[in-house]
C-alpha positions as CSV (number, residue, x, y, z in Angstrom):
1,X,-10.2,-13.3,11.8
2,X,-8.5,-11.7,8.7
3,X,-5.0,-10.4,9.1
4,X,-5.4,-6.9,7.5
5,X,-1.6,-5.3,5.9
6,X,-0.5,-2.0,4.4
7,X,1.9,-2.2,2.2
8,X,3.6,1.2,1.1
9,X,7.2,2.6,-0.7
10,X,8.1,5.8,1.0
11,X,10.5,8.1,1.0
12,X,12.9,9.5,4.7
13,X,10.1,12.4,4.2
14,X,7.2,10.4,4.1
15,X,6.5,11.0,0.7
16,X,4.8,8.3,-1.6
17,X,3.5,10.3,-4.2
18,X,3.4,12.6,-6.8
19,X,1.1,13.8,-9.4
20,X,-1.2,10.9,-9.1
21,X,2.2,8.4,-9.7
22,X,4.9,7.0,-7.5
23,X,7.9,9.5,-7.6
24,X,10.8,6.7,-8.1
25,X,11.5,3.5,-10.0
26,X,11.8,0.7,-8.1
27,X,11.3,-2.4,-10.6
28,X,12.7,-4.3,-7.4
29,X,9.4,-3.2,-5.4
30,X,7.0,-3.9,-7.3
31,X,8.4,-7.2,-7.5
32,X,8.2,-7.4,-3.9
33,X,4.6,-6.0,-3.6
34,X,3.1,-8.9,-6.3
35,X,4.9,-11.7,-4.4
36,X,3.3,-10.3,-0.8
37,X,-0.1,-9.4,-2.6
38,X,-0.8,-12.5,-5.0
39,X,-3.7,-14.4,-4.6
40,X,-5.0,-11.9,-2.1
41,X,-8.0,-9.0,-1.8
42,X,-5.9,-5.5,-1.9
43,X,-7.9,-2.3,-0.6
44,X,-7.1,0.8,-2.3
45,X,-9.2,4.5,-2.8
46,X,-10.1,5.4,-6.3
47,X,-7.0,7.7,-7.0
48,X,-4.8,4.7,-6.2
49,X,-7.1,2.5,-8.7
50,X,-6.8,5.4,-11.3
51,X,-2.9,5.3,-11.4
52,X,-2.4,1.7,-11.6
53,X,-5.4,1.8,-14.3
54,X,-6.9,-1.5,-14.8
55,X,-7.3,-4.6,-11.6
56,X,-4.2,-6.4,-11.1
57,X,-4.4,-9.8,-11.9
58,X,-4.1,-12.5,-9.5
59,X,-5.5,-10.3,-7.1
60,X,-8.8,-9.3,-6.1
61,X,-9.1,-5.4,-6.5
62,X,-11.5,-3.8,-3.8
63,X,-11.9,0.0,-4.8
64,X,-13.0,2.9,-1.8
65,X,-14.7,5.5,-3.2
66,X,-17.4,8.0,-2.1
67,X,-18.8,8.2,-5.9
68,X,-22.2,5.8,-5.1
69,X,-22.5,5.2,-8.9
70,X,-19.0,4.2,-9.7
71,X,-18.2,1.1,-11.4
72,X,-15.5,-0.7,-12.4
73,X,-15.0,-3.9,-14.5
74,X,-13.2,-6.7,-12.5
75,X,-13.4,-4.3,-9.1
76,X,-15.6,-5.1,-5.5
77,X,-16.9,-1.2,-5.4
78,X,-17.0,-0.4,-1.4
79,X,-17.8,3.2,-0.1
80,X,-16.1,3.1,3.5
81,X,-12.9,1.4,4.3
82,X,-15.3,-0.9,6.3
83,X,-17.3,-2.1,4.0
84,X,-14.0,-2.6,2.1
85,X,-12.9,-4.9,4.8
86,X,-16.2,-6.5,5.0
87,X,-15.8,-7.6,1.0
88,X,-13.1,-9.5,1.9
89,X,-14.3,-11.7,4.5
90,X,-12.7,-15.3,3.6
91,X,-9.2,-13.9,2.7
92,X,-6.1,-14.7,5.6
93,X,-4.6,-11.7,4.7
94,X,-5.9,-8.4,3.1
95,X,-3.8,-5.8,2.0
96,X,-4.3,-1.5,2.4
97,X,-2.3,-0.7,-0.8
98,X,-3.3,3.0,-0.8
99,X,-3.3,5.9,-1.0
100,X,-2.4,8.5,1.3
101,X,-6.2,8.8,3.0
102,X,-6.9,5.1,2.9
103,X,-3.5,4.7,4.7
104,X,-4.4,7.3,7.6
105,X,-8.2,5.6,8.1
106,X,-6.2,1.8,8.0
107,X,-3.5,2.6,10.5
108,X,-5.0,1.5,13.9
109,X,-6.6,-1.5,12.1
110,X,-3.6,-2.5,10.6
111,X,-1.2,-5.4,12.5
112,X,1.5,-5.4,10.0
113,X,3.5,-2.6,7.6
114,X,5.8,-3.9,4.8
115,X,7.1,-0.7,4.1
116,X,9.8,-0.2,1.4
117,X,11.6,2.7,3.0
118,X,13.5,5.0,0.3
119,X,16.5,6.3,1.9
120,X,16.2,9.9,0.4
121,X,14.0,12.5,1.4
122,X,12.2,12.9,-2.3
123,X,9.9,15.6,-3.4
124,X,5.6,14.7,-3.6
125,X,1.9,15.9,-2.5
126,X,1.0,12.6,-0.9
127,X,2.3,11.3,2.2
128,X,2.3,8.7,4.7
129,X,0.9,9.7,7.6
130,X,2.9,9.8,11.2
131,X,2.6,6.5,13.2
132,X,4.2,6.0,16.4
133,X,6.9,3.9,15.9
134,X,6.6,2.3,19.6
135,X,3.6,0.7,19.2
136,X,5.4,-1.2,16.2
137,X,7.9,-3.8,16.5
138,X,10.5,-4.4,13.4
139,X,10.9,-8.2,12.5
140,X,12.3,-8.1,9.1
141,X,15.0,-5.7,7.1
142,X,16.3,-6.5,3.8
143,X,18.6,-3.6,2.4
144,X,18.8,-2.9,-1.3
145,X,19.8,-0.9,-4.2
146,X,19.7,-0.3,-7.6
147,X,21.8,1.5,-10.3
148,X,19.1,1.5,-12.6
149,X,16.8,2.8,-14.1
150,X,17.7,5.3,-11.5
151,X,19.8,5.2,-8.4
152,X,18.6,4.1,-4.7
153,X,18.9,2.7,-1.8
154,X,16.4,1.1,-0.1
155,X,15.2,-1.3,2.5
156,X,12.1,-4.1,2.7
157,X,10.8,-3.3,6.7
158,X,7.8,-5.9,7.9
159,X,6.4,-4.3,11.3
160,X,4.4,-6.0,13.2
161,X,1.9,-4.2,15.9
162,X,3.5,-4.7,19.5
């Protein structure tokens, strides 16, 4: 059985996006999210693929994406979050890296969160969506921050599903 993870940054709002981009710098983070996501299948929609623009490497990239004639170079193409899931058979753990809808469809499958919680309420048009926090159970935090290239305070959170 595959373990199946979302892994997000978001902000005391809920906020995780803006204009298609994430709404912060956090070189720190994305450091975090390669050394969690390396070597594994990551599961994002088609918006998400379009702001990282190209397959991360080390990675295998499977895009969601209702568009039936959609391809992309280096990308498993899957058009339900199932079938995403299903492209990944083989892999210990598989990652939900986005976005906003993907996250809402992947919550009950999910059975752990690493979620990079911004600790300022930040302006954006995509969101996490609610969870309920007692059906999660917080094993890890690590608290950060960062002068530049902007100022924040953060912490690395790993749920896992009660």
């Amino acid at each position: 059985m595959n373990r199946i993870a979302l892994i997000v940054a978001m902000a005391k709002n809920r906020t995780i996006g803006i204009n298609n981009n994430l709404p912060w710098s956090c070189p720190d983070d994305l450091r975090h999210f390669k050394a969690l996501t390396m070597g594994h299948h990551m599961i994002m929609g088609r918006k998400t693929y379009d702001s990282i623009g190209k397959a991360l490497p080390g990675r295998t990239t499977v895009v969601v994406t209702r568009d039936k004639n959609l391809t992309i170079d280096g990308c498993i193409i899957a058009h339900s979050l199932q079938e995403a899931i299903n492209a990944c058979a083989g892999d210990k753990a598989i990652f939900i890296v986005g976005g906003a809808e993907i996250y809402a469809q992947s919550l009950a499958l999910v059975d752990t969160m690493y979620i990079t919680e911004i600790q300022q309420v930040v302006k954006g048009d995509a969101s996490f969506p609610e969870f309920n926090h007692s059906q999660w159970q917080e094993v890890s935090r690590v608290v950060r921050s960062q002068e530049i290239p902007q100022h924040l305070e953060y912490h690395f959170v790993t749920y896992q599903r009660m």
